[in-house]
VEXDREN-2710 file (C-alpha; in Angstrom, 1 decimal):
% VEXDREN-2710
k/r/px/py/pz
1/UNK/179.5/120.2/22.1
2/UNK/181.5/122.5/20.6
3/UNK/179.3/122.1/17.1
4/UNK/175.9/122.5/19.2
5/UNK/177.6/126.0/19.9
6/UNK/178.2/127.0/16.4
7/UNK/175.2/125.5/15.3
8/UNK/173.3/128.2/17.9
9/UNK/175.1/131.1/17.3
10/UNK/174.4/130.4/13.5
11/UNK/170.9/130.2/14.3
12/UNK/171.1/133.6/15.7
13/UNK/173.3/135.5/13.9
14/UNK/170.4/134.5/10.6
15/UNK/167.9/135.2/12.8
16/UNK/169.2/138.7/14.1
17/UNK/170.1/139.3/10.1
18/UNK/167.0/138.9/8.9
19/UNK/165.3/142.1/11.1
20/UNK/163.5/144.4/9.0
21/UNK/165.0/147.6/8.9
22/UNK/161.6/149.1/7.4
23/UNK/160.2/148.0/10.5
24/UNK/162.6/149.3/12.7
25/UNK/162.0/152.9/11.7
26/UNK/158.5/152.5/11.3
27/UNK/158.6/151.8/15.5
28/UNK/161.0/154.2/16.1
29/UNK/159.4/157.4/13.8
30/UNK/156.3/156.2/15.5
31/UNK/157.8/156.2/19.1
32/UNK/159.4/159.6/18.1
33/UNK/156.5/161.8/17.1
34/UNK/154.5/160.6/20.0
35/UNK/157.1/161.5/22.9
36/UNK/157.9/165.0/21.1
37/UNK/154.0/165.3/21.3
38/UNK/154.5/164.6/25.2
39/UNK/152.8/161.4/24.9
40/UNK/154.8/157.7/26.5
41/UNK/155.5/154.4/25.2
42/UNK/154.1/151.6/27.3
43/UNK/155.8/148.0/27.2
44/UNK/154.3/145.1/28.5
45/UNK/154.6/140.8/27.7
46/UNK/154.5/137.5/29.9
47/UNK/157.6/136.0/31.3
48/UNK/160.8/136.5/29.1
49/UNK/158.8/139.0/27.1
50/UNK/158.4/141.3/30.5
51/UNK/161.7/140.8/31.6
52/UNK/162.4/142.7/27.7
53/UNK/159.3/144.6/28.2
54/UNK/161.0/146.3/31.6
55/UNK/164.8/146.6/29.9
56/UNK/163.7/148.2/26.9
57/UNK/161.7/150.9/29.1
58/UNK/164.6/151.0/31.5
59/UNK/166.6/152.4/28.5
60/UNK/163.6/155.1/27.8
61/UNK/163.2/155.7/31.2
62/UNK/166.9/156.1/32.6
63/UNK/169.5/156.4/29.0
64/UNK/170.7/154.3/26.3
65/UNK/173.9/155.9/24.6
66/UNK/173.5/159.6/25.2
67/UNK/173.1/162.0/28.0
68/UNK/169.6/163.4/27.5
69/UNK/166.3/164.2/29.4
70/UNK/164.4/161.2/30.8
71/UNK/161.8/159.8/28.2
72/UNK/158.4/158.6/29.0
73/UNK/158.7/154.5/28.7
74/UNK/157.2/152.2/31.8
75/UNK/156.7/148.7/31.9
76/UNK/153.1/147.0/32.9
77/UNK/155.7/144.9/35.4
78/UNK/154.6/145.5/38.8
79/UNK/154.0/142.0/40.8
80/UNK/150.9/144.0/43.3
81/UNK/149.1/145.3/40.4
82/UNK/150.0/141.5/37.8
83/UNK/148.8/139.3/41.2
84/UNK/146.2/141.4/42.2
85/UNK/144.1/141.9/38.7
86/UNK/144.3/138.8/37.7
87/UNK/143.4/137.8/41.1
88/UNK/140.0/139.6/41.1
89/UNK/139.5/140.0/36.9
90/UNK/141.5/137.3/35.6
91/UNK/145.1/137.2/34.3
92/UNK/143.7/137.6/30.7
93/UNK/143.0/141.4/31.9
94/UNK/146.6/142.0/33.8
95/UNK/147.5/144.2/30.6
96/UNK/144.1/146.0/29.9
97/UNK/143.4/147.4/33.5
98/UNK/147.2/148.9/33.6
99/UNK/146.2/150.6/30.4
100/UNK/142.7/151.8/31.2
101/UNK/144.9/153.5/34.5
102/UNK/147.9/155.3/32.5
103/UNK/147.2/155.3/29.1
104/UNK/146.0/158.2/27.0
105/UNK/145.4/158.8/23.2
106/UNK/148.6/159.0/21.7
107/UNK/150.3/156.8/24.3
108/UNK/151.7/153.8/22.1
109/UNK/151.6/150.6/23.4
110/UNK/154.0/148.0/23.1
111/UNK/153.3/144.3/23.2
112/UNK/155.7/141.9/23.4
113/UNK/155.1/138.1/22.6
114/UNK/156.9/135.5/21.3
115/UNK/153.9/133.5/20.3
116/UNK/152.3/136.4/18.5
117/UNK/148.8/134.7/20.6
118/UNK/149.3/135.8/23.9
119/UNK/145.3/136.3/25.0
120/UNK/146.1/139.3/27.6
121/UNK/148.2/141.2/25.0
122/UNK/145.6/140.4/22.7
123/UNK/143.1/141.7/24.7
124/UNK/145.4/144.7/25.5
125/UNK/146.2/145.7/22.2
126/UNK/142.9/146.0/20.6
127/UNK/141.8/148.3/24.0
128/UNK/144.8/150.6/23.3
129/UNK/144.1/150.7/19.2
130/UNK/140.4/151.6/20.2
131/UNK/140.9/153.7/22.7
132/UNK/143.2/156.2/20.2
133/UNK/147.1/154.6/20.9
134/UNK/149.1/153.6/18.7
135/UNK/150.3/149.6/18.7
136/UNK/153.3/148.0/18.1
137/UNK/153.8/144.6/18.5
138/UNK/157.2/142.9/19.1
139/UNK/156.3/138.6/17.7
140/UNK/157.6/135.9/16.1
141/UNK/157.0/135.0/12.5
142/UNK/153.4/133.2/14.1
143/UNK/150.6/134.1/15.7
144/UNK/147.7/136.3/15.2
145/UNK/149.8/139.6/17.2
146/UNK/151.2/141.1/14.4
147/UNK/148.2/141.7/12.2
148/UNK/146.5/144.1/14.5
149/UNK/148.8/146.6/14.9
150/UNK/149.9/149.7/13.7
151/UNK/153.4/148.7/13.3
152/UNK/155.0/145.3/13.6
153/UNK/157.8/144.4/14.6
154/UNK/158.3/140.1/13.2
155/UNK/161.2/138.0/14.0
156/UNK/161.5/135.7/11.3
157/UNK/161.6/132.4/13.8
158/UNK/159.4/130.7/16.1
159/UNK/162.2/129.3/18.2
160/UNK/161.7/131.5/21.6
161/UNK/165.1/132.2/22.2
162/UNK/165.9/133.1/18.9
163/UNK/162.6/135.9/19.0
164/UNK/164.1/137.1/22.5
165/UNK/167.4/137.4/21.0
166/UNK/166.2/139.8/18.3
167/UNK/163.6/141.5/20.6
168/UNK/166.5/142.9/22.5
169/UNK/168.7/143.6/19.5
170/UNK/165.8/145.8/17.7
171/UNK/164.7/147.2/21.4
172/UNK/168.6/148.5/21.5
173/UNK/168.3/150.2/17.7
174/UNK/164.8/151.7/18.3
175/UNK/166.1/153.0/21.9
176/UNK/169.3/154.7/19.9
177/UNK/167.3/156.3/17.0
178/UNK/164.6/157.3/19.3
179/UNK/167.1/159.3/21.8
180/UNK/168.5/160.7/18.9
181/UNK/165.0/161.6/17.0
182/UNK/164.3/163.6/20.4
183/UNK/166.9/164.6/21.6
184/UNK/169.7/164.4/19.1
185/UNK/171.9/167.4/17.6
186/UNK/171.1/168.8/13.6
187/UNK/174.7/168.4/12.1
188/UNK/175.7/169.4/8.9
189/UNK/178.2/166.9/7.3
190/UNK/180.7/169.1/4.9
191/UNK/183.3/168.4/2.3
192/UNK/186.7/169.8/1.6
193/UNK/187.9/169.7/-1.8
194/UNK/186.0/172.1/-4.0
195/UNK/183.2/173.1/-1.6
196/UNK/185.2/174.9/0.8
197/UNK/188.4/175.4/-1.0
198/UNK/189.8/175.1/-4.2
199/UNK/190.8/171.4/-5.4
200/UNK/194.5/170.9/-5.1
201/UNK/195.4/167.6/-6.2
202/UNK/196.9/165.5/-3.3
203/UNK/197.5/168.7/-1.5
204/UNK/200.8/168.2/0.8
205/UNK/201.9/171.7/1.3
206/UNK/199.8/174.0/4.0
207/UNK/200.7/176.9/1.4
208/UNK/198.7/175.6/-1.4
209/UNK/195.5/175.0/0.6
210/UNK/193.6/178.7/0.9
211/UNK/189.6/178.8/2.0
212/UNK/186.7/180.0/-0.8
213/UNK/186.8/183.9/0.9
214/UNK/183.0/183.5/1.9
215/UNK/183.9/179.7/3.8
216/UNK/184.0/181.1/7.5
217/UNK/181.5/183.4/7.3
218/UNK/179.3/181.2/6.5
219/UNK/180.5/178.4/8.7
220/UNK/180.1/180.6/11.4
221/UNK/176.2/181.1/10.6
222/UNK/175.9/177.4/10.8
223/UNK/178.1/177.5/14.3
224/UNK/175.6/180.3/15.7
225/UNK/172.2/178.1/14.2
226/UNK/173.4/175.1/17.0
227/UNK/174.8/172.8/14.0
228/UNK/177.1/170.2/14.4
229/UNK/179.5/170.9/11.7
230/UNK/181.1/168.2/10.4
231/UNK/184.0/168.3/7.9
232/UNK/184.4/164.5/6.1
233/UNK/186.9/164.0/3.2
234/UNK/189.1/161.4/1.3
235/UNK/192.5/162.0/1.7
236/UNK/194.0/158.7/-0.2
237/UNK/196.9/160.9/-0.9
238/UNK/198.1/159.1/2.7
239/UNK/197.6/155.9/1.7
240/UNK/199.5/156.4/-2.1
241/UNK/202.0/157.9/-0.2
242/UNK/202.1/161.2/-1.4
243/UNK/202.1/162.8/2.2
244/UNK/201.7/162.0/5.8
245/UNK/198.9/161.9/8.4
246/UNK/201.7/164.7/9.9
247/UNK/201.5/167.0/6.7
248/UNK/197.2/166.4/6.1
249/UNK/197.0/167.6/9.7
250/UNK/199.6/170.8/9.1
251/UNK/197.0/172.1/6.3
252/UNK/193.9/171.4/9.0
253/UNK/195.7/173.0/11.6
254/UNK/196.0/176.4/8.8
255/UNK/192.9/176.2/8.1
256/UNK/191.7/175.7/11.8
257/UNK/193.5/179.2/12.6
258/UNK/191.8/180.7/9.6
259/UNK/188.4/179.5/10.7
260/UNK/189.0/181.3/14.1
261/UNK/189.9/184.4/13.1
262/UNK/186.0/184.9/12.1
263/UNK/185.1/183.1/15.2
264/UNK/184.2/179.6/12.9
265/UNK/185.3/176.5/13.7
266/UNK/184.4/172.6/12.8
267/UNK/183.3/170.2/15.9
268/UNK/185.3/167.5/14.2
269/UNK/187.2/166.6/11.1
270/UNK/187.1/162.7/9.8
271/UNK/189.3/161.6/6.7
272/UNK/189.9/158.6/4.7
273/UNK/193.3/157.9/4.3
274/UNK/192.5/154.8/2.2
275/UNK/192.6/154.4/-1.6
276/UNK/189.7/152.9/-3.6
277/UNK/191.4/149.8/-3.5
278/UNK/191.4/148.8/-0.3
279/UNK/187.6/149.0/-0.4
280/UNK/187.3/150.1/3.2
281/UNK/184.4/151.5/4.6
282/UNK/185.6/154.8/5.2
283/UNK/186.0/156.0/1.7
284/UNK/182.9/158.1/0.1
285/UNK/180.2/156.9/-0.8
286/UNK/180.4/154.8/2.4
287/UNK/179.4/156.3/5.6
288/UNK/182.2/155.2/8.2
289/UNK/183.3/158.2/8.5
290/UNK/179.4/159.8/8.7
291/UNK/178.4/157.1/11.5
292/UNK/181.7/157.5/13.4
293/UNK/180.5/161.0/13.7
294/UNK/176.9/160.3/14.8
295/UNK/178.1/158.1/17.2
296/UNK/180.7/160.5/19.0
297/UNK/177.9/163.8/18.6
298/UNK/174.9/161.7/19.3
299/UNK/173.5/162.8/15.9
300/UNK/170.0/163.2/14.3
301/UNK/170.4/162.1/10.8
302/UNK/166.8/163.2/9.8
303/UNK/167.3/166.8/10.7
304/UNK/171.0/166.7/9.1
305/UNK/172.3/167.9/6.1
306/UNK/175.4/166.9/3.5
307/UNK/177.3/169.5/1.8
308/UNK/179.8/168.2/-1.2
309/UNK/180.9/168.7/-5.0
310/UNK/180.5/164.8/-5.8
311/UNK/178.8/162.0/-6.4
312/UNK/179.9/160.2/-3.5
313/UNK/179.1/163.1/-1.5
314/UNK/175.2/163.2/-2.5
315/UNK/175.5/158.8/-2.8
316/UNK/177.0/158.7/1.2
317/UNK/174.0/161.5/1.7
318/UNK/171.1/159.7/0.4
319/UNK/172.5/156.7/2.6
320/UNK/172.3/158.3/5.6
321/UNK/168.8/159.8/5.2
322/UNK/170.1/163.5/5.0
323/UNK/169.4/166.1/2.9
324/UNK/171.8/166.8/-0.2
325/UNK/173.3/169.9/-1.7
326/UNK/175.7/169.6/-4.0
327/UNK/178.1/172.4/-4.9
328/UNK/178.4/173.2/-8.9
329/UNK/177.3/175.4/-11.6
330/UNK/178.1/178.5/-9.6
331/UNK/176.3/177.0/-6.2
332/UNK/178.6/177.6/-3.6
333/UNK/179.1/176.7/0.2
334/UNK/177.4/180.1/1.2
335/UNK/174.8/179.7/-1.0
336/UNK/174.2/176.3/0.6
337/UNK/174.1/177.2/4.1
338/UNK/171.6/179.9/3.0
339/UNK/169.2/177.1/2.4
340/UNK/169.8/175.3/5.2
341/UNK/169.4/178.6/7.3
342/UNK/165.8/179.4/5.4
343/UNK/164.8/175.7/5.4
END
């Protein structure tokens, strides 16, 4: 028994794996543009496929992570209006009458099946594509589904469970970056050493650490624009033990007060206190630090910005999907919130 179990959870954990990220924000840029343009998205599948079909709109429809203005999903779920069509048209046009009631161009429409052959989302499909929506098709690695649409969405298996698994697994990362693509807050991730103040080698004394004069300022224009700002730095000082978490927050506590003397101020601060050894995934170039803030600010990456004198800086950037500027050859901070202002 206890080998059936691993043997399954194998199965799914390669199945889940093998999602294609392309994909996934392909749907979701898709899904984005047409709710910003006050269009909906419209779910709809046969069995297991509804029961996903009416969760994943559920998510649009009430919230997924953030606290945010209703968005425009429904399901094609209702039992009066399933029973009734295919009573008097024939359950092969359950999806398309729905659609001919509430769909409008621009609306896109999703179809879920784990076939990839399912006649009424067929059927449904092509009447949305001609009819000027945009289709997105949720299938498994067969059937005839996913070459009609605009933008598929193929599970690499043609065990059902195994697609249903993943359906719900994608529906949860396109219902996060679509919340955030709408509704989610332009942030501005910002580095310490050398872009706002001078480098000071494994800084452990609140004296040595002074602001570039023009660093609050310009902060504050970024503050009054409605960023998020976001300071992220490596501090593996801490872990060589050169100074303590105590001291590192003794110099942000300084430069806190200095901030707020010109009415600036940082939403959050995020450091690594790990050294390149311990390969954690924290340190620049990785993003830890980056996604821990999106997560807690319910960031948009695509309207967000990275600020930094490094390599790692503009590598952890280009990661993310932000926009890079990188401080050098007499390019300073305020010169770089100038172009993020005039962008």
């Amino acid at each position: 028994m206890s080998y059936l179990i691993e043997e399954e959870l194998h199965e799914n954990t390669s199945v889940i794996s093998s999602l294609d990220p392309k994909q996934i924000e392909a749907i979701s840029a898709a899904m984005i543009k047409a709710i910003k343009n006050g269009n909906k998205v419209i779910f709809f599948g046969n069995g297991g496929s509804a029961s996903d079909a009416v969760h994943i709109a559920a998510e649009f429809s009430g919230r997924y992570l953030m606290e945010r203005p209703a968005m425009d999903g429904i399901a094609l779920s209702s039992l009066s209006s399933i029973t009734g069509i295919g009573n008097d048209y024939g359950y092969d046009r359950i999806f398309i009458r729905q659609l001919e009631a509430c769909m409008k161009e621009g609306d896109v429409a999703v179809g879920l099946s784990t076939s990839g052959n399912s006649k009424n989302v067929v059927l449904a499909l092509e009447f949305a594509k001609a009819n000027g929506g945009i289709t997105v098709s949720f299938t498994g690695s067969g059937g005839a589904i996913k070459d009609i649409v605009d933008y598929p969405l193929i599970i690499q298996s043609t065990h059902t469970p195994r697609i249903q698994e993943a359906y719900l697994c994608a529906g949860h990362i396109i219902c996060g970056l679509v919340e955030k693509g709408v509704f989610g807050h332009k942030a501005v991730f910002i580095d310490r050493d050398n872009t706002i103040a001078p480098d000071v080698p494994y800084c452990s004394n609140p004296d040595d650490f002074n602001l570039y004069p023009y660093v609050a300022e310009s902060l504050k224009k970024l503050n009054d624009a409605g960023y998020i700002s976001i300071l992220v730095t490596n501090q593996s000082g801490i872990g060589r033990g050169y100074f303590t978490e105590d001291t590192l927050k003794s110099i942000h506590d300084k430069m806190n007060s200095e901030l707020s003397k010109q009415g600036a101020f940082f939403d959050s601060i995020y450091f690594c206190p790990h050294t390149p050894e311990d390969k954690c995934s924290c340190r620049k170039p990785n993003t830890g630090m980056h996604m821990k803030a999106v997560r807690e600010h319910h960031i948009n990456l695509r309207e967000s910005w990275v600020i930094g004198d490094s390599d790692a800086d503009m590598d952890a950037g280009k990661k993310l999907g932000c926009r890079t500027i990188r401080i050098e050859d007499g390019n300073t901070f305020e010169d770089a919130v100038n172009t993020i202002l005039n962008d």
